[in-house]
LOKOL-78403 format. One line per field, with one value per residue: x, y, z of N, C-alpha, C, O in turn; residue in three letters; residue number from 0. Coordinates in steps of 0.001 Angstrom, whole numbers, plus 500000, padded with zeros to 6 digits. Atoms other than C-alpha are relative to their C-alpha. Layout:
// residues N
neast	X|...
nnorth	Y|...
nup	Z|...
caeast	X|...
canorth	Y|...
caup	Z|...
ceast	X|...
cnorth	Y|...
cup	Z|...
oeast	X|...
onorth	Y|...
oup	Z|...
residu	ALA|...
num	NUM|...
END
This chain:
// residues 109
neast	500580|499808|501338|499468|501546|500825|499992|501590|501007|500609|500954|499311|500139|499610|499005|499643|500115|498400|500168|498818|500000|501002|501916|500389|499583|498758|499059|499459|500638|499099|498837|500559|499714|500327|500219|501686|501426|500739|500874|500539|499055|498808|500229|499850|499997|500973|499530|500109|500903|500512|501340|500171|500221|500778|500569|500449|500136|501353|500458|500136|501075|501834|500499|500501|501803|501109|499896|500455|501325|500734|500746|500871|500701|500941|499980|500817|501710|500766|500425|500934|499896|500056|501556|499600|499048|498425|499937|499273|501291|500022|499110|500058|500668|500946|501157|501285|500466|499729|501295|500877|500978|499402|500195|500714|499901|500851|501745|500003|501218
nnorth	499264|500690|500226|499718|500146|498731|500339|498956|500991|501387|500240|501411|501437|499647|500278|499088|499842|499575|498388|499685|498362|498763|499738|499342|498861|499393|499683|498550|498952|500360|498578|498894|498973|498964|499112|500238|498928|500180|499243|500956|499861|500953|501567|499953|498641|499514|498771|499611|499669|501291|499845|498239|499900|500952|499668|498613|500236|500466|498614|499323|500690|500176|498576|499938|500388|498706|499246|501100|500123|498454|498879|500902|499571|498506|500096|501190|499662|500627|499914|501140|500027|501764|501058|500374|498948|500334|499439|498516|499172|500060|498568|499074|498445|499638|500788|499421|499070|501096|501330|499281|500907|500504|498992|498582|498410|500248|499662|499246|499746
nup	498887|498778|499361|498743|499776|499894|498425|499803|499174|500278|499035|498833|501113|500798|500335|500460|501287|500812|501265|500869|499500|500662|499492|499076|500730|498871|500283|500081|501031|501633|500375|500993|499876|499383|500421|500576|498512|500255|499014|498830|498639|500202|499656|498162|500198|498479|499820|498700|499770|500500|498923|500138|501593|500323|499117|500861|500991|499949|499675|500960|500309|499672|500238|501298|500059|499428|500626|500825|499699|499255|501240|500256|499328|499900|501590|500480|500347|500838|501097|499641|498466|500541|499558|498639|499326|500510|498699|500080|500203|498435|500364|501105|499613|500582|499766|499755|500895|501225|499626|499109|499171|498441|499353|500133|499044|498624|500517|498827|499674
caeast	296512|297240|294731|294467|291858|289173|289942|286571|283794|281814|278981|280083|278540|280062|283554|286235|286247|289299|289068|291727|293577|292044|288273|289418|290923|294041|297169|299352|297904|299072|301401|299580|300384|301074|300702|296471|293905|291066|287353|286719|289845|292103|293053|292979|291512|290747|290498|290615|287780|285317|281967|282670|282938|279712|277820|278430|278008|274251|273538|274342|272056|269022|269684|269524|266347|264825|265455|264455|261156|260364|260595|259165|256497|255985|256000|253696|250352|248003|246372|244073|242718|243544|240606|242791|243953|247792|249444|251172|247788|248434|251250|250924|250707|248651|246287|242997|243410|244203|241362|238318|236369|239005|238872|235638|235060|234008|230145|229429|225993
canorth	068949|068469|067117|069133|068153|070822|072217|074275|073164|069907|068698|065607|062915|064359|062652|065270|066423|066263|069639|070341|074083|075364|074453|076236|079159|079341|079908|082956|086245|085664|088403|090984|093825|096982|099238|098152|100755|099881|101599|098634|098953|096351|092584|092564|095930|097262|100909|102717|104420|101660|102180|106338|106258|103634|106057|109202|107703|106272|109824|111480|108848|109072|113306|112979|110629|113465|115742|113166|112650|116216|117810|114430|115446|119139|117893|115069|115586|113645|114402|111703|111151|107138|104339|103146|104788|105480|105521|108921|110553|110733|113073|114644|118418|118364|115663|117532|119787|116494|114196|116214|113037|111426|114709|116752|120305|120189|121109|124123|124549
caup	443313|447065|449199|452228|454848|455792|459388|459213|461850|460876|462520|464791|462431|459553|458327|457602|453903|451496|449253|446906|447552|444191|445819|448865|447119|449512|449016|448699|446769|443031|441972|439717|438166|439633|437334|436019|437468|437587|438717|441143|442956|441835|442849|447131|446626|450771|450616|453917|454387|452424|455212|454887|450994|450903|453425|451122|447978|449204|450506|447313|445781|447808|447517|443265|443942|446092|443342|440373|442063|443170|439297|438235|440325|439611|435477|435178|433129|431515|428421|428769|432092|432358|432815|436224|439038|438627|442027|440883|440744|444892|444057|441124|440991|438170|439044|440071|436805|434185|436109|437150|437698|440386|441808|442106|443441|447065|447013|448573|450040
ceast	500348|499121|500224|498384|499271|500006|498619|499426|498999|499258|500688|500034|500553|502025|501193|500217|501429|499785|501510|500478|499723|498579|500006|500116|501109|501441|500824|499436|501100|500459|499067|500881|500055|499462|498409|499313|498793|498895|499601|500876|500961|500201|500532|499434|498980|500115|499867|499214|498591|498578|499976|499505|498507|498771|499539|499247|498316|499496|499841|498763|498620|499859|499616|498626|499267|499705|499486|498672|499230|499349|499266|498549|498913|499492|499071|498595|499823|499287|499001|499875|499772|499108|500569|500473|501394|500582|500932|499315|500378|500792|500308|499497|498879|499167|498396|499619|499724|498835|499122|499266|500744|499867|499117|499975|499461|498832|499966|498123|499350
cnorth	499316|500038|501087|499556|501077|500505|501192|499204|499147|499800|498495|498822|499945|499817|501509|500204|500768|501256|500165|502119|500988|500056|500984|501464|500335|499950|501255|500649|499743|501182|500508|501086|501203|501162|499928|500729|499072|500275|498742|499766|499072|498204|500272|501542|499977|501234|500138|500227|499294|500485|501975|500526|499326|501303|501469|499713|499676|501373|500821|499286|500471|501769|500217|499244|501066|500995|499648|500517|501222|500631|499093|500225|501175|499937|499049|500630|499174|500605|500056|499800|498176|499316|499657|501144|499629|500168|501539|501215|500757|501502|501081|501337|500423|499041|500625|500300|498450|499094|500451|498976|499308|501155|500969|500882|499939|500856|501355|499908|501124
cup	501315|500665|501400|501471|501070|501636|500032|501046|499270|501070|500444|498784|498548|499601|499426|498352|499661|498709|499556|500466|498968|500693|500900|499386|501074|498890|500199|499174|498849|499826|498906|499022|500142|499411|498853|501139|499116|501076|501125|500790|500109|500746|501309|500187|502274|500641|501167|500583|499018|500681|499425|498610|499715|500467|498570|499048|499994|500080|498595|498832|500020|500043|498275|500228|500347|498511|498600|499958|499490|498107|499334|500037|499694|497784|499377|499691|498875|499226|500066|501425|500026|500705|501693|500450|499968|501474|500153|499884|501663|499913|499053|500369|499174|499981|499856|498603|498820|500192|500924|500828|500955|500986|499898|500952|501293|499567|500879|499976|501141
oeast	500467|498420|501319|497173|499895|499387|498551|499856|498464|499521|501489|500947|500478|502775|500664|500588|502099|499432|502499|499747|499667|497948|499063|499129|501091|501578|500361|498981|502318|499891|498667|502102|499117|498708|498346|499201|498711|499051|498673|500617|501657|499252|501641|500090|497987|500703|499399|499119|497939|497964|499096|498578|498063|497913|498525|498117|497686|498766|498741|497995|497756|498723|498647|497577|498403|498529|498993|498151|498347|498247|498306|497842|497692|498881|498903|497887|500572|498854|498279|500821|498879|498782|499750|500911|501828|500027|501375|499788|500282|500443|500971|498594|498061|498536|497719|498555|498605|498291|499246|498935|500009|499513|499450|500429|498291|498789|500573|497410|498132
onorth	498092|501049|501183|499704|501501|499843|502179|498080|499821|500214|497848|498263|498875|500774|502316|499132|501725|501110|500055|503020|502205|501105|501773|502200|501416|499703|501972|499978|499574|502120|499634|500999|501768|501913|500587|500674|498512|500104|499067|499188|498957|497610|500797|502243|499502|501429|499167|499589|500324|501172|502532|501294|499875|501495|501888|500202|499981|501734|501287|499994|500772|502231|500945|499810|501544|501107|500634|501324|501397|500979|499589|500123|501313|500768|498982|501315|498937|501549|501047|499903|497514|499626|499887|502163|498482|501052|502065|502333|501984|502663|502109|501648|501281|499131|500393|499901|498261|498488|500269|499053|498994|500834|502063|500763|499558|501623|501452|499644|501207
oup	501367|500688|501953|501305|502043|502469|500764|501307|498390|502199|499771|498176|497945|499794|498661|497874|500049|497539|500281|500878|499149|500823|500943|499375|501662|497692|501086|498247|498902|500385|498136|499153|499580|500031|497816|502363|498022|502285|501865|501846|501118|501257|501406|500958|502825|501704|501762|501631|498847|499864|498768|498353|498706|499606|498013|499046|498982|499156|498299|498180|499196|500150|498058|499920|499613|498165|498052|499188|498650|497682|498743|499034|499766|497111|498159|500429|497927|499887|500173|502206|499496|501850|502582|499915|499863|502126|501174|499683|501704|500125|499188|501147|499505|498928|498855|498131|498345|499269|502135|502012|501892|502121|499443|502090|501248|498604|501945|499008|501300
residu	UNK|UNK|UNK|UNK|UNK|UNK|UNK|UNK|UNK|UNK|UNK|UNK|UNK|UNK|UNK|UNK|UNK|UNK|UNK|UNK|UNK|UNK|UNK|UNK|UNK|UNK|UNK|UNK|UNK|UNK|UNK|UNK|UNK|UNK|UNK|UNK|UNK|UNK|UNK|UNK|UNK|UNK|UNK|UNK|UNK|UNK|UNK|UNK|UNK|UNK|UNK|UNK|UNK|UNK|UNK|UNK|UNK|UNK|UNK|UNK|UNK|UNK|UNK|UNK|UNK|UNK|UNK|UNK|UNK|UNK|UNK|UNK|UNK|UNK|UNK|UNK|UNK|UNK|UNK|UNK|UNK|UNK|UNK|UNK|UNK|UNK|UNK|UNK|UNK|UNK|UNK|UNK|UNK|UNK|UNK|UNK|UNK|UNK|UNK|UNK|UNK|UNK|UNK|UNK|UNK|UNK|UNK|UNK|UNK
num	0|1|2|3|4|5|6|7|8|9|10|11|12|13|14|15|16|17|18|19|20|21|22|23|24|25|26|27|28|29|30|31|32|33|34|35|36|37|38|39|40|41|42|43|44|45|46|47|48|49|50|51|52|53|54|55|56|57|58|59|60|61|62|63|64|65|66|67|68|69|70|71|72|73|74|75|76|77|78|79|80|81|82|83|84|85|86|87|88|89|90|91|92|93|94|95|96|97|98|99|100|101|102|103|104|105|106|107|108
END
């Protein structure tokens, strides 16, 4: 290994440090080959649009969560009405009907 010594910033009191050029990881990009796909985009992989693709991909995300939730939501029922409160009671559509005693009838008078 060749020593090379570290031209990074160092704090004053701090002697310069000999790192080998595997520790740093320098060198030239190692030759690959061209013809391996692969779903993560390959070795130096820096697609173009990277921020645009990241942007959609979250979006389409947090639109299946919406959609997840929602029938999640309109489908949940208890049986049993459970000893704790569940914090999905809040949203549940069938709450009131599944757990009369968290939810009684307003009184009329």
């Amino acid at each position: 290994h060749t020593s090379l010594k570290c031209h990074h910033s160092s704090p004053a009191n701090l002697p310069p440090v000999l790192l080998t050029t595997c520790e740093m990881g320098g060198g030239p990009p190692m030759p690959y080959p061209k013809w391996v796909w692969t779903p993560a985009g390959g070795w130096y992989c820096h697609p173009k649009n990277w921020k645009t693709n990241t942007m959609r991909a979250a979006a389409v995300y947090a639109a299946v969560t919406v959609v997840v939730f929602n029938l999640s939501r309109s489908l949940e029922r208890r049986p049993v009405p459970p000893i704790y409160e569940i914090p999905s009671q809040g949203w549940c559509k069938f709450a009131e009907v599944d757990d009369p005693k968290r939810f009684p009838p307003p009184r009329s008078e």
